[in-house]
N, C-alpha and C positions, 0 to 999 in steps of 0.2 A: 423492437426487432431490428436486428443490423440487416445491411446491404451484403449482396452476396460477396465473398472476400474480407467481407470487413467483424472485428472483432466486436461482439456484442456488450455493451452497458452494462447489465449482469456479470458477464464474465471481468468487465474491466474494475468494477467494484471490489468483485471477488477476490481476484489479487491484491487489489490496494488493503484493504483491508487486515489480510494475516502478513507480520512481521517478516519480515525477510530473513530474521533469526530463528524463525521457526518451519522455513524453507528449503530443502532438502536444494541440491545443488541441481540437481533436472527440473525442479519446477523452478527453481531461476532463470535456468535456458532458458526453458519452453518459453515462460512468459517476456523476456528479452526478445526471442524470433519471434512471437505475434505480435507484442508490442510495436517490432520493426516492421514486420508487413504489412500492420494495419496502417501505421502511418505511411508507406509506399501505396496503397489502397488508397487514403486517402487525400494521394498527391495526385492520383492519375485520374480518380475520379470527379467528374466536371460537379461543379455545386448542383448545377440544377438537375441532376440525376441524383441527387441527395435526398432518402426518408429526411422526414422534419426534427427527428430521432437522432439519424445520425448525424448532420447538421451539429446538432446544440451538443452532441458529446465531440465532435472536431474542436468545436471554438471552445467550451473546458478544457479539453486534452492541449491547445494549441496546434491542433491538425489543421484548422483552417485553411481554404483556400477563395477565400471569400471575393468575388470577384474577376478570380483570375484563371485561364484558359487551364484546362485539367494538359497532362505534358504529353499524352497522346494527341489531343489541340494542337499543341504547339508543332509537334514535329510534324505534324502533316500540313500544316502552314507554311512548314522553312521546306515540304518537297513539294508543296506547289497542289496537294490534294485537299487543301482544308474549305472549307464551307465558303462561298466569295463572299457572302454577307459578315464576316469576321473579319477584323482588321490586326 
C-alpha cells in the first residue's frame, strides 16, 4: 500500500513492464507526471513517516532520503520554526 500522495508498487511495476513502444503518447505523460510527483513525494516526505513498503520502493526507485531532513524540515529550520531538538 503507498503513503498518501505517493505512487503505489503495483502501479509502478505496471508501467515498467509494458514497452513504451506499445504506449500511446498520454500514457507516457501520465506516467512521466506521477513518476515526477512521486519522486517530489518522496523528497518532502521525512523517512520516518515512511510505510516499510514505501521505504524499500524509494531505495529501488533511488527515491531515497535515508537519513536526511524531509525539505519541509529544512525550510522551517532556516525560518527559525523547526523542532529545537534538530540540528
Amino acid at each position: 500500500m503507498a503513503d498518501t500522495g505517493r505512487q503505489s508498487m503495483t502501479d509502478k511495476a505496471a508501467a515498467s513492464v509494458k514497452p513504451d513502444s506499445q504506449k500511446s503518447m498520454t500514457e507516457k505523460a501520465g506516467e512521466q507526471v506521477k513518476g515526477v510527483s512521486d519522486s517530489i513525494a518522496s523528497t518532502l516526505q521525512p523517512q520516518s513517516d515512511k510505510s516499510a513498503t514505501q521505504k524499500a520502493g524509494d531505495t529501488l526507485s533511488g527515491n531515497s532520503n535515508e537519513g536526511q531532513e524531509s525539505l519541509t524540515d529544512k525550510a522551517k529550520q532556516t525560518m527559525g520554526m523547526g523542532d529545537a531538538e534538530r540540528k
